[in-house]
N, C-alpha and C positions, 0 to 999 in steps of 0.2 A: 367931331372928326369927320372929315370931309371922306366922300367916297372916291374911291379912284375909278379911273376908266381905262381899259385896256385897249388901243384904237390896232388894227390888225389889217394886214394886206396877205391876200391868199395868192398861192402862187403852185399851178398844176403841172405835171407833165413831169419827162422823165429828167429834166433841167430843174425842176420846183426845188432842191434844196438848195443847192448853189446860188440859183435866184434871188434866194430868200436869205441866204445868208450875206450875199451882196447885198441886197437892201439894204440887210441891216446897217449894215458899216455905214452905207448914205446916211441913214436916219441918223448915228451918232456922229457923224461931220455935221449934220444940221445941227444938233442940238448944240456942238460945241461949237459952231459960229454963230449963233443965238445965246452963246453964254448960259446954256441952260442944263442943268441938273435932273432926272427925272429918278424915279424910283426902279426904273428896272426896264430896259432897250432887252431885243434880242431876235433869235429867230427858232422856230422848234421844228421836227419832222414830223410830220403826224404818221404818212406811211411812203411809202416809195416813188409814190404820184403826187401829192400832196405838201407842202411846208408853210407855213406862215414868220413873217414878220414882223415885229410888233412894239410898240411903245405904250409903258405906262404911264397916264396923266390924273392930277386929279381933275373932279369933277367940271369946276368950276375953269378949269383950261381948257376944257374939250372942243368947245367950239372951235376955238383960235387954234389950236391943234388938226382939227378935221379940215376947217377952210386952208390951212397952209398947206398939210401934207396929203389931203384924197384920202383916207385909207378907203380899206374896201367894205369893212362892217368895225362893231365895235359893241364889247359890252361890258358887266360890271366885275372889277377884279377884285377878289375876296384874296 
């Protein structure tokens, strides 16, 4: 079983949810005009300043994921 990677874009300030929840939506319009499935898009609030956006891929996607969409950091999703 392949490991997944969770690739993440951080997003600060008193705007960082909303931010991040736009993102997100981008990220699933890409995926759906790249015809592609992943196991789990989204965005979370960590604290008031703070939110991320984020897609899971597995491992062996990850490149081709990081070079298409920049995220900001990225690591291993259990």
């Amino acid at each position: 079983m392949s490991r997944k990677i969770k690739l993440i874009w951080d997003f600060r300030g008193e705007a960082a949810a909303k931010t991040a929840e736009h993102h997100a939506i981008h990220l699933n319009e890409y995926l759906e005009n790249d015809k592609r499935t992943l196991e789990k898009t989204g965005f979370e609030i960590l604290n008031e300043m703070h939110a991320i956006a984020f897609v899971v891929v597995e491992e062996k996607d990850m490149i081709l994921f990081r070079d298409a969409l920049k995220p900001h950091r990225g690591e291993v999703y259990n």
